[in-house]
C-alpha positions in Angstrom: 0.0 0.0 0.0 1.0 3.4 -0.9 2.3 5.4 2.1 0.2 8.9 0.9 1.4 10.2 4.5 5.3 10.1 3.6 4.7 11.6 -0.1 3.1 14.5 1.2 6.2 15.1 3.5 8.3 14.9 1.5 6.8 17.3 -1.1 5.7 19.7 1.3 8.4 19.7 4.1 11.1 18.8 2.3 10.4 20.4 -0.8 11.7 16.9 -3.1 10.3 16.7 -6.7 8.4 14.4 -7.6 11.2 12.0 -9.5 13.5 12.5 -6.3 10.5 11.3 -3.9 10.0 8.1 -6.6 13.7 7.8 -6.1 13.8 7.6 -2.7 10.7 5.5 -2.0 11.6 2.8 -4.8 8.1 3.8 -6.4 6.4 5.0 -9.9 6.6 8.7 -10.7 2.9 8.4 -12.0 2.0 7.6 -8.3 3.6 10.1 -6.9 2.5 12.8 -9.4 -1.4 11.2 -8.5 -0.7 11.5 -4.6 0.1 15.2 -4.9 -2.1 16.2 -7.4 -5.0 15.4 -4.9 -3.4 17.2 -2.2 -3.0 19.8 -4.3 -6.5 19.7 -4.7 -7.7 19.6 -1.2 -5.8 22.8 -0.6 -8.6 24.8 -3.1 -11.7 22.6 -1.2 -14.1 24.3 1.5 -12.3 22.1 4.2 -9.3 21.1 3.2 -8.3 19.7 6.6 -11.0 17.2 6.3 -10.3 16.7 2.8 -6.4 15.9 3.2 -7.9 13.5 6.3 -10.0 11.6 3.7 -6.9 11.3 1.2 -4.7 9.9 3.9 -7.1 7.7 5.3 -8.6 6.0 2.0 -6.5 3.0 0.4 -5.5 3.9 -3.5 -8.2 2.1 -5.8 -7.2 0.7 -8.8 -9.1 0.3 -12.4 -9.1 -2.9 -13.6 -11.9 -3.1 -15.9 -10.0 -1.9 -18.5 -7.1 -4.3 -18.3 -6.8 -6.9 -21.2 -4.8 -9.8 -20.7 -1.2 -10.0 -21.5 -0.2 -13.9 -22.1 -3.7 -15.7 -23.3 -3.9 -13.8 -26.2 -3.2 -15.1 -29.8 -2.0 -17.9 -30.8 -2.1 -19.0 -27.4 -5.8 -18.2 -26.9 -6.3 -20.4 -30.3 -4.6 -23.1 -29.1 -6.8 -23.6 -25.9 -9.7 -22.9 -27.7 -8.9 -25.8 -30.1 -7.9 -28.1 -27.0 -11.6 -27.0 -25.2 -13.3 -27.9 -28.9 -11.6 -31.2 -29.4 -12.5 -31.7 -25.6 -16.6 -31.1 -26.2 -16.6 -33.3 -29.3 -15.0 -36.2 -27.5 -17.9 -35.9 -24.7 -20.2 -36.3 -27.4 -18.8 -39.2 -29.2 -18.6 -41.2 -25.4 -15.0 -40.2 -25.0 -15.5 -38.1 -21.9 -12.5 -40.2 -20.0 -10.2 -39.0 -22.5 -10.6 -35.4 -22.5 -7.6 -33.3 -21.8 -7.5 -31.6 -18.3 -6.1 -27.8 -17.6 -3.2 -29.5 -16.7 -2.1 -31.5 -20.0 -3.3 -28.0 -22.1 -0.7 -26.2 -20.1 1.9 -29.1 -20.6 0.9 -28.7 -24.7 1.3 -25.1 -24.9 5.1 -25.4 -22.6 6.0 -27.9 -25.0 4.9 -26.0 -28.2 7.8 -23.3 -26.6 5.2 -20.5 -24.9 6.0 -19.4 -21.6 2.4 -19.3 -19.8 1.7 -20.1 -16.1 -0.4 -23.0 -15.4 -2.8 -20.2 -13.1 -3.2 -18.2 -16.0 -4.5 -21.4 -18.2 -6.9 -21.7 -15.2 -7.8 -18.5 -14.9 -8.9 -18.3 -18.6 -10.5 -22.1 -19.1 -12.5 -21.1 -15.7 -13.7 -17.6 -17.0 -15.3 -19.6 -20.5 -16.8 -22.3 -18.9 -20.8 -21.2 -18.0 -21.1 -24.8 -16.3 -19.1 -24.7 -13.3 -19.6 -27.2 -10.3 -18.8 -26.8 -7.1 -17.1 -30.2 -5.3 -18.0 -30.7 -1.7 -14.6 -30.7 0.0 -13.1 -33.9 1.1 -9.8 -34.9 3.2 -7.2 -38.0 2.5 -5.1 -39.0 4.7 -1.9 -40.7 3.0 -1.2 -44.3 4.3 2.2 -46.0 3.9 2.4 -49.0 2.8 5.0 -51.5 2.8 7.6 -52.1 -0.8 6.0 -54.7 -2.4 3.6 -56.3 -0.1 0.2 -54.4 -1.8 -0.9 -54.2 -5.3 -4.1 -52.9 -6.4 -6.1 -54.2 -9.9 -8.4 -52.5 -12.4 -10.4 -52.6 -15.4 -10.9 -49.0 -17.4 -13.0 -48.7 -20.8 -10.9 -47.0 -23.9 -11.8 -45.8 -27.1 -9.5 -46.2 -30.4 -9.4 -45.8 -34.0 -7.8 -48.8 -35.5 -7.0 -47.9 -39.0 -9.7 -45.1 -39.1 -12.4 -47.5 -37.2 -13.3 -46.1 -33.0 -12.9 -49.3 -31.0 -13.5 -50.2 -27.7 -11.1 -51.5 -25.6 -10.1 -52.5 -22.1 -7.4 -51.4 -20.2 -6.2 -53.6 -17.5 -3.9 -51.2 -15.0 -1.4 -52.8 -11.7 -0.5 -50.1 -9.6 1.8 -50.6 -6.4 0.3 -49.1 -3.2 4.0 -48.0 -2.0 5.6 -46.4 -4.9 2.2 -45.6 -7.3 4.2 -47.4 -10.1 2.0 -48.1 -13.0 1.6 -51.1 -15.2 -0.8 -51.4 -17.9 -1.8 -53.7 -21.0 -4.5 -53.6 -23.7 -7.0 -56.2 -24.3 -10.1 -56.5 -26.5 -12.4 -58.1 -23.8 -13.0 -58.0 -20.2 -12.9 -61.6 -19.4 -12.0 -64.2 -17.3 -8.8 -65.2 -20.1 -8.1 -61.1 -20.0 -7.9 -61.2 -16.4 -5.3 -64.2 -16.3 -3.3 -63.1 -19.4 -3.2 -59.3 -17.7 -1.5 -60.8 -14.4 0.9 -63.2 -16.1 2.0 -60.4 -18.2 2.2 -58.1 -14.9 4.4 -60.8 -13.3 6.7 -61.4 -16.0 7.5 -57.6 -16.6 8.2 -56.7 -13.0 9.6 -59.8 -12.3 8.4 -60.8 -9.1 5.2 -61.3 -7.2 3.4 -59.3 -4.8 2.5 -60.2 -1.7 -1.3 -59.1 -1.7 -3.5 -58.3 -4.8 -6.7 -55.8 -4.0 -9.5 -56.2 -6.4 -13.1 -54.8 -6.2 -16.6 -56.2 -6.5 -15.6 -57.6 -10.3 -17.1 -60.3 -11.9 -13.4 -61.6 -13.6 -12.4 -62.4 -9.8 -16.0 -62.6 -7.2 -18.0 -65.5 -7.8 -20.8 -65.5 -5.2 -21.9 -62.9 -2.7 -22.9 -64.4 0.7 -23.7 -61.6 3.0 -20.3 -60.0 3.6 -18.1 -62.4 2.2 -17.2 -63.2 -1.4 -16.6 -66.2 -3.0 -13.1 -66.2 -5.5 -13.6 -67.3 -8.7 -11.9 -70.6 -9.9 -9.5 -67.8 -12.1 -8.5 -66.8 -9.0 -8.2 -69.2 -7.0 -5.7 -70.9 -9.9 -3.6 -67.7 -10.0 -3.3 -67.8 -6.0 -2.2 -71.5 -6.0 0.0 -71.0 -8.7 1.9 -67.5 -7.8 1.3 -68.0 -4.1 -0.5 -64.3 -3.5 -2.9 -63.7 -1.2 -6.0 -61.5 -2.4 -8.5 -59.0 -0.9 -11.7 -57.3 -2.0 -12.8 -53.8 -1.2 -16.4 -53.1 0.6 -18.6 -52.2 -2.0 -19.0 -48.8 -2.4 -15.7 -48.3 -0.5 -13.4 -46.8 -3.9 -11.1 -45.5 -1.4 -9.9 -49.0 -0.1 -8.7 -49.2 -3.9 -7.3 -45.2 -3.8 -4.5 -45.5 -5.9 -5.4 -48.1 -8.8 -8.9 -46.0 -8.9 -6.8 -42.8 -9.6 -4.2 -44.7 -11.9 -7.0 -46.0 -14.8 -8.1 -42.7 -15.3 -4.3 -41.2 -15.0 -3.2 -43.7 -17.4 -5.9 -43.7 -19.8 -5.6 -39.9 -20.4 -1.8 -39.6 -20.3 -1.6 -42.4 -23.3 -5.0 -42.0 -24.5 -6.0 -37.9 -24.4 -3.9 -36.5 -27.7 -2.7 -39.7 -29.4 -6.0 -42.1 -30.4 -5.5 -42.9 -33.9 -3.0 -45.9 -34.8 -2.4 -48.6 -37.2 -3.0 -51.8 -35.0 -3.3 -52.7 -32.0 -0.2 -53.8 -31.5 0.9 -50.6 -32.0 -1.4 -49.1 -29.3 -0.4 -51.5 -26.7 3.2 -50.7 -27.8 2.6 -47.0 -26.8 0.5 -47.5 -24.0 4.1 -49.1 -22.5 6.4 -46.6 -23.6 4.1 -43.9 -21.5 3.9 -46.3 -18.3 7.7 -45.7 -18.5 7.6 -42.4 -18.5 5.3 -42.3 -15.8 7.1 -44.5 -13.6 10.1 -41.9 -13.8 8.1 -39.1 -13.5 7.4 -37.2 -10.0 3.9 -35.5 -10.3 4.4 -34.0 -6.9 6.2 -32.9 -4.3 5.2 -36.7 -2.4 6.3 -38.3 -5.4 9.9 -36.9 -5.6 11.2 -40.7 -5.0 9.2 -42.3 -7.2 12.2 -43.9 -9.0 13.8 -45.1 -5.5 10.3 -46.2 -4.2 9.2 -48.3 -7.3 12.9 -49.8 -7.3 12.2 -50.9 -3.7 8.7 -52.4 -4.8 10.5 -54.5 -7.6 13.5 -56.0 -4.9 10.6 -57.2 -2.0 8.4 -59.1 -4.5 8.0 -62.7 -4.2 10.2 -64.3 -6.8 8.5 -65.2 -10.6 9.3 -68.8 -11.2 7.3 -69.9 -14.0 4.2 -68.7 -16.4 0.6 -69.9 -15.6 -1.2 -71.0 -19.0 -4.1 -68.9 -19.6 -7.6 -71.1 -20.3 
């Protein structure tokens, strides 16, 4: 806040111009000028005592209607525009999972060399969207967990085009409760054979075993329901005898017992799936859908994520050793 008090002094009993007071005080000339110029005119007022009271006791006011914005503008502007566009026709073709968040339109624009803040992406995608929500807030509590005991499973829906055609597919996503390392494969169908092939795939690229495997209420691994307590399916069952893990279902309507893997589908999905949907096979799909689990198990999103790479390593070195391949039928 302007000191109006200490610019008056300094004109009046002092006698310093009006560049030497914006030299001493470090502030704009245009400030000062404004300062004086209303004392100035309080001196020709009625009561100028009670006038020069009002000027020292009223904060400076600033204009801002007229201000236009100095970074979203352009070519930049354009650019979020066609991000928001692309974003409302994939909502309308059933792609809403795949739409690009403020977060990934900032990480476009840094990589297409334009120096904008991620609050000022905000700030405009906020200002153009007429159908804001407002989230009831909610509080986590982090838990530890220990390398390579827990590891959390998931089916998520994705959307291709195969050589021009939109597909569905499945995604079939591991993620380890101590490190958040992701692991995720591509599969046609969400069956019983998917479910087997997805964890013998898991197991041979990590290496190892874990301990535990959290599922949810999914038909591929709960046969029967009797009050509480859930029946495995024979699929599971096999895969228990034969990698020697122990399993454990979540409460239904209890997502937060399956926090991370919940959180990891949709992470995954739009990392791999939200600018890049068109390929020539499927084999090329699953090939990219790897190459950004890599990335992302390098990565640290946050500042609780800085070890990522140390975490996940520890993970891989306490899992049960992989001795041999289940067949899948």
């Amino acid at each position: 806040m302007v000191d109006k008090q200490t610019i008056i002094h300094l004109y009046r009993s002092r006698g310093l111009s009006k560049r030497a007071i914006a030299r001493e005080l470090d502030i704009s000339r245009k400030t000062v000028h404004k300062v004086i110029q209303e004392y100035e005119s309080t001196l020709s007022s009625d009561t100028p005592s009670v006038s020069l009271e009002t000027i020292l006791t009223t904060a400076p006011r600033y204009d801002s209607s007229k201000r236009s914005r100095r970074v979203i503008t352009g070519q930049v502007q354009s650019i979020i525009d066609d991000c928001l566009a692309k974003n409302a026709s994939k909502r309308a073709s059933g792609l809403k999972k795949q739409c690009m968040l403020k977060k990934d339109i900032h990480n476009l624009l840094l990589s297409r060399g334009f120096s904008v803040s991620y609050p000022s992406v905000c700030k405009y995608i906020t200002g153009i969207d007429t159908q804001k929500s407002r989230k009831r807030e909610e509080a986590f509590i982090r838990q530890y967990y220990i390398p390579g005991e827990n590891c959390e499973f998931d089916w998520g829906e994705v959307k291709l085009r195969i050589h021009g055609k939109l597909q569905r597919f499945f995604l079939a996503v591991f993620t380890f409760s101590h490190s958040n390392g992701r692991y995720a494969y591509l599969f046609r169908h969400q069956n019983t054979l998917a479910f087997m092939e997805s964890h013998r795939n898991f197991f041979r690229q990590v290496k190892g075993v874990p301990y535990v495997m959290v599922y949810d209420n999914m038909r591929v691994a709960v046969k029967d329901f009797v009050g509480t307590d859930k029946t495995p399916t024979e699929a599971l069952s096999r895969m228990c005898a034969f990698y020697r893990f122990d399993f454990r279902f979540c409460n239904a309507r209890a997502g937060w017992e399956k926090g991370h893997v919940e959180r990891s589908v949709e992470y995954v999905r739009r990392k791999a799936f939200c600018m890049k949907m068109d390929f020539d096979s499927v084999e090329e799909a699953g090939k990219h859908l790897q190459e950004v689990c890599e990335g992302l198990n390098t990565q640290a999103g946050s500042i609780s994520t800085l070890d990522k790479v140390e975490s996940l390593a520890a993970d891989l070195a306490a899992l049960q050793p992989h001795i041999n391949e289940m067949g899948c039928f």
